[in-house]
C-alpha positions as CSV (number, residue, x, y, z in Angstrom):
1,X,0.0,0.0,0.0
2,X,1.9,3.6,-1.1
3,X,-0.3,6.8,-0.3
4,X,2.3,9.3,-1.4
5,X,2.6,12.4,0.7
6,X,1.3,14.6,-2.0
7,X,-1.6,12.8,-2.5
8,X,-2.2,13.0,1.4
9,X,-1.2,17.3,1.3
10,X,-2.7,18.2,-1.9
11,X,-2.6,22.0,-3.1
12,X,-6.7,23.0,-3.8
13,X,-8.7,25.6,-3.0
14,X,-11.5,26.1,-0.1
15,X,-14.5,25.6,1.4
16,X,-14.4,21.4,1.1
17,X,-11.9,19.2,-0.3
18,X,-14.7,16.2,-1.1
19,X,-17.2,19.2,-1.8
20,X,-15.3,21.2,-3.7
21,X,-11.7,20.2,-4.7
22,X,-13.3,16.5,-5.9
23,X,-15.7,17.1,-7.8
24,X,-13.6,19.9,-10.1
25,X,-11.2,16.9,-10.3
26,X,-14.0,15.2,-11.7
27,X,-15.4,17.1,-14.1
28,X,-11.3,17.7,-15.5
29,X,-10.9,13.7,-15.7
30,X,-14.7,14.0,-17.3
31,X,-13.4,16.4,-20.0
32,X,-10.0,14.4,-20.6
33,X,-12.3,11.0,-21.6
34,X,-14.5,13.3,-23.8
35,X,-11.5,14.7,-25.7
36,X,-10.0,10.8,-26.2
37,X,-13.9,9.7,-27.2
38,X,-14.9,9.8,-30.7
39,X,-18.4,11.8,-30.0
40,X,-18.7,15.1,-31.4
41,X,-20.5,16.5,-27.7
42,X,-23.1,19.5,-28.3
43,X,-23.9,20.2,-24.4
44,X,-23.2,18.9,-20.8
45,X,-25.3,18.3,-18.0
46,X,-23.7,17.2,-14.3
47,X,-25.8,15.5,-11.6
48,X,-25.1,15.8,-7.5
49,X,-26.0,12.8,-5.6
50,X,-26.0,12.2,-1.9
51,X,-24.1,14.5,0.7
52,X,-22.7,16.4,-2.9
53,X,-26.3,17.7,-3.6
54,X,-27.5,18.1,0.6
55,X,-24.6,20.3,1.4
56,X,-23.4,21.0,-2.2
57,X,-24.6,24.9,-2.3
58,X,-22.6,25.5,1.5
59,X,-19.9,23.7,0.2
60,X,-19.8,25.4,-3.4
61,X,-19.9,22.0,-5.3
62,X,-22.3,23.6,-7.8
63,X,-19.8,26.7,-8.5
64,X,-16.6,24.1,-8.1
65,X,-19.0,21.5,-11.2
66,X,-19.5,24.4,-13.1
67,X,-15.7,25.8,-13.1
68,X,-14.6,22.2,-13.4
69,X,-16.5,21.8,-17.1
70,X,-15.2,25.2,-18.1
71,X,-11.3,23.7,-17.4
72,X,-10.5,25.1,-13.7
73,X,-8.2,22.6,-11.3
74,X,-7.8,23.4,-7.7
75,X,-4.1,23.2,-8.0
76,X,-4.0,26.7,-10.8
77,X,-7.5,27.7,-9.1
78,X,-7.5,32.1,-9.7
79,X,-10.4,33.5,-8.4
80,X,-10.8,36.3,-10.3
81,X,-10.7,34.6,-13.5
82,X,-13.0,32.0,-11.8
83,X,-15.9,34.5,-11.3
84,X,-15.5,36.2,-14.8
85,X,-15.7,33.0,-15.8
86,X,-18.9,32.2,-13.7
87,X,-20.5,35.2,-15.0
88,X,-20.0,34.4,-18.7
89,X,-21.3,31.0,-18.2
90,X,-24.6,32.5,-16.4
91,X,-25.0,34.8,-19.6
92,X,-24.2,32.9,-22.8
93,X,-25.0,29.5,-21.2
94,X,-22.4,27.9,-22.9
95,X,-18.4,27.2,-22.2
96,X,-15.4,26.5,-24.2
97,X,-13.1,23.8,-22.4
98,X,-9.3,23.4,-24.1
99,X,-9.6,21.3,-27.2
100,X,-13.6,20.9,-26.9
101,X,-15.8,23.0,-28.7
102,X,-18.1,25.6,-27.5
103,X,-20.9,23.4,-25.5
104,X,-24.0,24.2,-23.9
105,X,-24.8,24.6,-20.5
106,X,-27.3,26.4,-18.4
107,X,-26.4,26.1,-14.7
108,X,-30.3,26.6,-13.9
109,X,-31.4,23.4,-15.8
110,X,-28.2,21.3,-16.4
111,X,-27.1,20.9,-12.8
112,X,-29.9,19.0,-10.5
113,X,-29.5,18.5,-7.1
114,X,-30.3,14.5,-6.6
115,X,-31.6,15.3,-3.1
116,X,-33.6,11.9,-2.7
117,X,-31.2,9.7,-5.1
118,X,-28.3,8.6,-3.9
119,X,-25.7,6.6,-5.5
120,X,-24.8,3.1,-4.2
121,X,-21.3,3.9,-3.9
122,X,-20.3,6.4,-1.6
123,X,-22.3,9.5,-0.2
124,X,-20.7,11.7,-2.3
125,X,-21.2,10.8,-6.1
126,X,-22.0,12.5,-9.4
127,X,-23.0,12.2,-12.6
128,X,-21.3,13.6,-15.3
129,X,-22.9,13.5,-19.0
130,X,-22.2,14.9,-22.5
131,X,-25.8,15.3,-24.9
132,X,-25.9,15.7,-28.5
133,X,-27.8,18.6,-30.6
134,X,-31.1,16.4,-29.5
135,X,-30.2,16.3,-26.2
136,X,-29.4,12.5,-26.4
137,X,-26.4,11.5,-23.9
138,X,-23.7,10.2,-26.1
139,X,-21.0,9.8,-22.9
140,X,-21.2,8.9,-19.5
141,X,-19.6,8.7,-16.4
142,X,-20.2,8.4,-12.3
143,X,-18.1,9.9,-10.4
144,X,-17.5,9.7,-6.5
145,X,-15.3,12.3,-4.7
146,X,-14.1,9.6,-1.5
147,X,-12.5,12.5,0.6
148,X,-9.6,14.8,0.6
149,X,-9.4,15.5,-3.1
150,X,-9.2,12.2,-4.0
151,X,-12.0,10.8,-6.9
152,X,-12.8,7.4,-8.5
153,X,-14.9,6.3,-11.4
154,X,-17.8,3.8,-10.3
155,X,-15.8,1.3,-11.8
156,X,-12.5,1.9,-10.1
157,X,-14.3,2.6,-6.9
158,X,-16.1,-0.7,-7.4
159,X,-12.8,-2.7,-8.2
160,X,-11.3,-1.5,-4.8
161,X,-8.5,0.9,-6.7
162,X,-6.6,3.1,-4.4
163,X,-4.2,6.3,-5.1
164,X,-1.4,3.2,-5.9
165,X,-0.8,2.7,-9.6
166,X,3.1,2.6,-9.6
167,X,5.7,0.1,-9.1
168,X,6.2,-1.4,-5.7
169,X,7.5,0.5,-2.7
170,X,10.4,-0.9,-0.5
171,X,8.6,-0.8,2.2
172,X,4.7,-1.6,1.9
173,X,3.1,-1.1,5.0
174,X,-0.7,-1.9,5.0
175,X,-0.9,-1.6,9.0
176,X,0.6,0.2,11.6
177,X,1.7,-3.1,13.2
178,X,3.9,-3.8,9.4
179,X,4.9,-0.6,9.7
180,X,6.2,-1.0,13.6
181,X,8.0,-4.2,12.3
182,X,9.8,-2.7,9.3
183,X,11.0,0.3,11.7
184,X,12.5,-2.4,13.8
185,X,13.9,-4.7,11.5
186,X,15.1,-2.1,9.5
187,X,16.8,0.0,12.1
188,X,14.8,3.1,10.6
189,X,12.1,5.6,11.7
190,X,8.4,5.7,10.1
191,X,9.9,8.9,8.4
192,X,12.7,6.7,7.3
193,X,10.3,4.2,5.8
194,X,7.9,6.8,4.2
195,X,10.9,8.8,2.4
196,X,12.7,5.6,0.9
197,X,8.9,4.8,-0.5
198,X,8.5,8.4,-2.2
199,X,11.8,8.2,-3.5
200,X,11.6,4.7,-5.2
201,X,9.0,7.3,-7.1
202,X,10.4,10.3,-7.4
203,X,13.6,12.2,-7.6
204,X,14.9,14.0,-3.8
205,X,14.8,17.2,-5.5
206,X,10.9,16.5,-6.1
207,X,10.7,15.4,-2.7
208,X,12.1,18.5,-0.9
209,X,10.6,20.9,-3.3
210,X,7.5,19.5,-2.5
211,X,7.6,19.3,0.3
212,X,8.7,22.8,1.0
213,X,5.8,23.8,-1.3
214,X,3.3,22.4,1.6
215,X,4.9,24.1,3.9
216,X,5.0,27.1,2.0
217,X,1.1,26.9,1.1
218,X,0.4,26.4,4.8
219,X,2.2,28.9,5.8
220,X,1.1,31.2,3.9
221,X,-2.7,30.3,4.3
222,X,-2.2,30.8,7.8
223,X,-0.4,34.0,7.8
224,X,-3.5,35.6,5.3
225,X,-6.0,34.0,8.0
226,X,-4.0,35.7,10.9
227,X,-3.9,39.4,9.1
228,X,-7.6,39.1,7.6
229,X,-10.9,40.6,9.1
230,X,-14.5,40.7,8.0
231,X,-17.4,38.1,8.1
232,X,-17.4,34.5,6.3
233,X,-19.2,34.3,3.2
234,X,-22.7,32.1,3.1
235,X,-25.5,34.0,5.2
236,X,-24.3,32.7,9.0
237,X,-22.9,36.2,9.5
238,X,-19.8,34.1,11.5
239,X,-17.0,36.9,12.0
240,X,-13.2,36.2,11.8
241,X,-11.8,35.8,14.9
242,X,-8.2,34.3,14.0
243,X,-6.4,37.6,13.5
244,X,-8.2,39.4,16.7
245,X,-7.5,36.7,19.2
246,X,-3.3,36.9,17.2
247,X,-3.2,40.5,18.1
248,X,-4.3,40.3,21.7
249,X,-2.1,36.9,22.5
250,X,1.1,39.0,20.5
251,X,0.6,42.1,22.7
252,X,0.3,39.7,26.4
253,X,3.7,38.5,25.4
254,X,6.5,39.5,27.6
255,X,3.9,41.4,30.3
256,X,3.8,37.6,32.4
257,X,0.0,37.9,32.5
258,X,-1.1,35.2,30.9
259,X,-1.5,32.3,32.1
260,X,0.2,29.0,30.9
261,X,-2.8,27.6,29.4
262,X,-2.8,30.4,26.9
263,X,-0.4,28.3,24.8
264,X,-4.3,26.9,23.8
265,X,-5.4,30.0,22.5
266,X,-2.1,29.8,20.4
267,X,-2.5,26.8,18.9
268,X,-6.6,27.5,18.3
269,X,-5.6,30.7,16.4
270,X,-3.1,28.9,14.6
271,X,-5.5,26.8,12.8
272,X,-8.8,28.8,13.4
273,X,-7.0,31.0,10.8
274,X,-6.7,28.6,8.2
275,X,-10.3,27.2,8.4
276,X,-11.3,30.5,8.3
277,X,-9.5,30.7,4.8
278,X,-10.6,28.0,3.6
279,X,-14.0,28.8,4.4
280,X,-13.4,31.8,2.4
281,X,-12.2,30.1,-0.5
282,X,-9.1,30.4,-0.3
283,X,-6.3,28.3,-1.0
284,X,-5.3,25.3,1.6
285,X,-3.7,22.6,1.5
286,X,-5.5,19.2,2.2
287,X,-4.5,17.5,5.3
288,X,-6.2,15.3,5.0
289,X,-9.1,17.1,4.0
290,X,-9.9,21.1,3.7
291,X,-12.6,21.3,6.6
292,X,-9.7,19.4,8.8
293,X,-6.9,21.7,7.4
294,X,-6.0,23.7,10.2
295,X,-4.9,21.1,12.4
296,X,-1.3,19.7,11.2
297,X,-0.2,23.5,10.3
298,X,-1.3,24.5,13.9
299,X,0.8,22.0,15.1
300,X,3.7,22.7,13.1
301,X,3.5,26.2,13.7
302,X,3.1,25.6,17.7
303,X,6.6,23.5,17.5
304,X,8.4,26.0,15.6
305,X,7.6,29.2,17.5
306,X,7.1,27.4,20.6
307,X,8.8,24.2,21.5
308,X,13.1,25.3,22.7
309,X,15.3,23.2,20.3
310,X,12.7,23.1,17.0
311,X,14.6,22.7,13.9
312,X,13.0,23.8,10.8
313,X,15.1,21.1,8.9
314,X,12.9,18.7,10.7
315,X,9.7,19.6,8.8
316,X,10.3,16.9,6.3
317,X,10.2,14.1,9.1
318,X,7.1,15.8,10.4
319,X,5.3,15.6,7.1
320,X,6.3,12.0,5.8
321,X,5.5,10.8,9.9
322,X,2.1,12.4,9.5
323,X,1.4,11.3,5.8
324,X,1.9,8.1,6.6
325,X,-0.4,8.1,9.8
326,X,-3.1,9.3,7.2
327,X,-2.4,6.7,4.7
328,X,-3.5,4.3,6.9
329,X,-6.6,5.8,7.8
330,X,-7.7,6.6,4.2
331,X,-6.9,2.5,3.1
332,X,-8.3,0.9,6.3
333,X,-11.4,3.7,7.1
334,X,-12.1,6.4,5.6
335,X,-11.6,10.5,5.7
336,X,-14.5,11.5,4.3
337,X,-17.0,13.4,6.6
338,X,-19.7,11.9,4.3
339,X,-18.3,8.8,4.8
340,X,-17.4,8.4,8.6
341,X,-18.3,12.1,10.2
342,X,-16.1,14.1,11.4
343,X,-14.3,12.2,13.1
344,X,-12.6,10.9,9.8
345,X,-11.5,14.2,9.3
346,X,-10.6,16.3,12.2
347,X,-9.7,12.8,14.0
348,X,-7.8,11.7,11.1
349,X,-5.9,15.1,11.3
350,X,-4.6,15.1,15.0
351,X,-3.7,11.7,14.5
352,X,-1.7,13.0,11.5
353,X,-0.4,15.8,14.0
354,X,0.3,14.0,17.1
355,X,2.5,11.5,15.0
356,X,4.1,13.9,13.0
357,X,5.0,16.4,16.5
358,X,6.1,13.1,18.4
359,X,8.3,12.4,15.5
360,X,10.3,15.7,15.5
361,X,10.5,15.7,19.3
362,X,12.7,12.6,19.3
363,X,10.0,10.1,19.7
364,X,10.3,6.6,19.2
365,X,8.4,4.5,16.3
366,X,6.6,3.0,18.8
367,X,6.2,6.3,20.8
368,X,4.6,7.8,17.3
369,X,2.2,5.1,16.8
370,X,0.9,5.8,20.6
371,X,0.5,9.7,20.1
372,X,-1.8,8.7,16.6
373,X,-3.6,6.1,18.5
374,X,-4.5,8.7,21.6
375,X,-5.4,11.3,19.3
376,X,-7.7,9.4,17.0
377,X,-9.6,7.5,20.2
378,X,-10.3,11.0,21.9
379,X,-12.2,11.6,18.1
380,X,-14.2,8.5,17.7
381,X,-17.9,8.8,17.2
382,X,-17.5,12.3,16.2
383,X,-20.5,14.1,13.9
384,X,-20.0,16.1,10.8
385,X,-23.4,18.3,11.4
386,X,-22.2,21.8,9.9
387,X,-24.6,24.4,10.1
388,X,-26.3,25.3,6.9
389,X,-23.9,23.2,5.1
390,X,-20.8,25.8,5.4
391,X,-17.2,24.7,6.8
392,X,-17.6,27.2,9.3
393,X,-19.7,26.1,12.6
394,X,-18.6,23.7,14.1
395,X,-15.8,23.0,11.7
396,X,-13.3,25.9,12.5
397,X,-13.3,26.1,16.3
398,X,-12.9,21.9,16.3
399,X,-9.6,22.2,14.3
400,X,-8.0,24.2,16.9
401,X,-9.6,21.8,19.5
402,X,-7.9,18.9,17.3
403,X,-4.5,20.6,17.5
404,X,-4.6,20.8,21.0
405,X,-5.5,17.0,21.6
406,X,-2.7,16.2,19.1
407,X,-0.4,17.8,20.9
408,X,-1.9,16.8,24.4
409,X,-1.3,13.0,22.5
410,X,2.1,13.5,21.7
411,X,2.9,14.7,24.9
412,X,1.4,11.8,26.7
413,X,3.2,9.5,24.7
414,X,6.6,10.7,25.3
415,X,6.1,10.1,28.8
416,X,5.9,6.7,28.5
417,X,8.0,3.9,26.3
418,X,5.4,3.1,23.1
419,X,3.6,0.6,25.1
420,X,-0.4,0.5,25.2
421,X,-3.2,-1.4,25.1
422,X,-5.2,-0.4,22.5
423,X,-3.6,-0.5,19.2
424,X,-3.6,2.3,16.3
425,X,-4.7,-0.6,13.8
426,X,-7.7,-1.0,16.3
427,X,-8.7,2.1,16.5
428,X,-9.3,3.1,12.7
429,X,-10.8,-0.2,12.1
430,X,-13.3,1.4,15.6
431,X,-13.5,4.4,13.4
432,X,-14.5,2.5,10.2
433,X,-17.4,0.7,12.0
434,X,-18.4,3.6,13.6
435,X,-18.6,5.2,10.7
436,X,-20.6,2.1,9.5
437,X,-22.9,2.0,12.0
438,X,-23.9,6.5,12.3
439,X,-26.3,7.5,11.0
440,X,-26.6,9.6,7.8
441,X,-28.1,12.4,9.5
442,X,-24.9,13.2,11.0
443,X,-22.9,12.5,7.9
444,X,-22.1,15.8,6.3
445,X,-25.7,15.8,5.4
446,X,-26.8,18.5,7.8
447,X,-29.5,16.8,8.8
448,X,-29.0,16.4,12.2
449,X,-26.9,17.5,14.9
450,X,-25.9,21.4,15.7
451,X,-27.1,21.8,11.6
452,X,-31.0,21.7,12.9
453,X,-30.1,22.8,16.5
454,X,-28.7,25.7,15.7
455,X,-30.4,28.8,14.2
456,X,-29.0,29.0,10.7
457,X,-30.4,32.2,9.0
């Protein structure tokens, strides 16, 4: 099993990395097939299915469909151009893609909302069609956007495909237990194991650039989060807080009147500000997801300005521990909120964290494996019920609550030697079942939960 670490920290573009990012992705792999089919297409029409069409207008999946057919990606994603290009769409009702010719489509009656037809294979899937001059569909496809950016055909999907089309990997880990035995026999860390893996793929320059790319994008997410003001776009009226609560916590520093609990409200800002990005739209890097991006960049950010002794040439350790945390979670469970709730996502993440922050701080393989495990348990059973399907409530103050625990779980673990009694194997296979077993109300549906609890409007 090889999840690379690029597929687990993918470049896109806010609110929703299944909502939005996925099914963009689709509709460019939709346009690829049509330009290798032998149809002459007059029109397109998409379809949204599942948690895609109950949350799709909070999430922007109708906006991120539309771009998509037009020939945006998340990873070149400019706004401007994207809402020029929104608003010629809405007049001519019609798009040009690369290499297509011009093709009809009215955003009114070519995208439905499937409210009460979902598709068998996951929660979140879409149809994607191409029509003649009668209106006929000529070409085909179904589409199902499985969390964090990553998509699969109903036919790949059904023959149990993964991310892992390449040539074997040194060192194919499918559990955290394989992984635990390769460290030891090897001699080498999880890091160790997860960099000889990309590398059997790619080049070490393409490595570090990369990775310093993902860093970079964090970063710099963050930083616009932290400086930014104003209220969240979609009708809640939810405020930025990030940058305020910076300000106040930057101008306590050095007066010794805050108490030592306040490193919280660091590490809450920290990510706070990203969500609050990416619920604008901006760009974020998954990780795993977008509505769970704040938490590893919180972390990181907390170890750098905060932890004595951080060394920024460390980051690469922190990222490759953390990647391959969440490559065990997507191929045993899941990290889709529509999938699992939200404890597949913000759970997933400060499992991701606590590993990667254990990692830098010396910790043991076995040590690592702890801080995921303790991080993911304090997360299972958790709902994804956002509020008027937006990533905002309850989805940016949990990422800074996820941060914490990670780091609270890394902590922990250092303290003791690696042993433990539950397992990190058993409990994302607990997260699977509960994932299984909850029901859909509270499964990025918003359905249920704070989404009918809480006044939305």
């Amino acid at each position: 099993m090889f999840i690379s670490v690029f597929d687990m920290f993918k470049v896109g573009i806010g609110p929703s990395s299944s909502h939005t990012m996925g099914p963009m992705v689709a509709a460019a792999r939709f346009l690829d097939t049509l330009r290798a089919s032998p149809f002459t297409p007059h029109g397109l029409r998409a379809s949204l299915h599942g948690s895609l069409a109950f949350t799709g207008v909070g999430h922007a999946t109708d906006r991120a469909t539309i771009l998509g057919l037009a020939g945006f990606t998340p990873e070149d994603y400019d706004r401007d151009k994207a809402e020029a290009a929104l608003a010629e769409i809405n007049k001519r009702k019609t798009f040009t893609p690369e290499d297509l010719p011009e093709l009809a489509f009215d955003p009114e009656n070519d995208l439905l909302f499937a409210y009460g037809e979902p598709l068998p294979g996951h929660a979140n899937g879409m149809i994607l069609a191409a029509t003649d001059a009668q209106g006929d569909t000529i070409l085909q496809e179904t589409y199902y956007s499985v969390g964090g950016g990553f998509v699969l055909t109903a036919a790949e999907l059904a023959e149990g495909r993964n991310s892992d089309d390449g040539p074997p990997v040194p060192y194919p880990f499918h559990s955290a237990e394989e992984m635990l035995r390769m460290c030891a026999n090897e001699g080498k860390s999880i890091a160790d194991l997860k960099r000889a893996n990309e590398l059997s793929r790619i080049s070490r320059a393409a490595l570090d650039t990369g990775i310093e790319r993902i860093w970079d994008v964090m970063r710099d997410c963050m930083d616009r989060g932290l400086n930014a003001e104003g209220i969240l776009p979609g009708g809640l009226n939810v405020k930025r807080r990030a940058g305020k609560i910076h300000q106040s916590l930057l101008a306590e520093r050095g007066m010794n009147l805050a108490p030592p609990h306040t490193i919280n409200d660091w590490m809450s800002t920290y990510a706070m500000a990203v969500n609050e990005e990416n619920a604008a739209g901006g760009q974020v890097v998954t990780a795993p997801t977008n509505g769970a991006a704040g938490v590893v960049p919180a972390v990181i950010r907390y170890w750098l300005d905060h932890v004595p002794g951080a060394a920024p040439s460390r980051l690469p350790d922190f990222l490759l521990t953390a990647a391959a945390v969440g490559g065990l979670v997507k191929h045993n469970a899941s990290i889709s909120g529509a999938e699992c709730g939200c404890q597949a996502e913000v759970g997933s993440a400060s499992a991701m964290a606590a590993a990667g922050l254990c990692a830098v701080l010396g910790g043991t393989p076995e040590q690592v494996e702890n801080a995921a495990e303790i991080a993911l348990e304090h997360h299972l059973g958790m709902t994804c019920d956002p509020v008027r399907g937006l990533v905002q409530v309850p989805c940016i103050e949990r990422n800074g609550l996820g941060a914490i625990k990670a780091v609270s779980a890394a902590s922990l673990s250092m303290r003791g030697d690696g042993t433990h009694l539950v397992p990190l194997d058993a409990a994302i296979e607990t997260m699977r079942q509960t994932g299984v077993d909850m029901s859909e109300k509270y499964k990025e549906t918003s359905l249920g939960g704070l989404a009918v609890n809480v006044p939305n409007c």
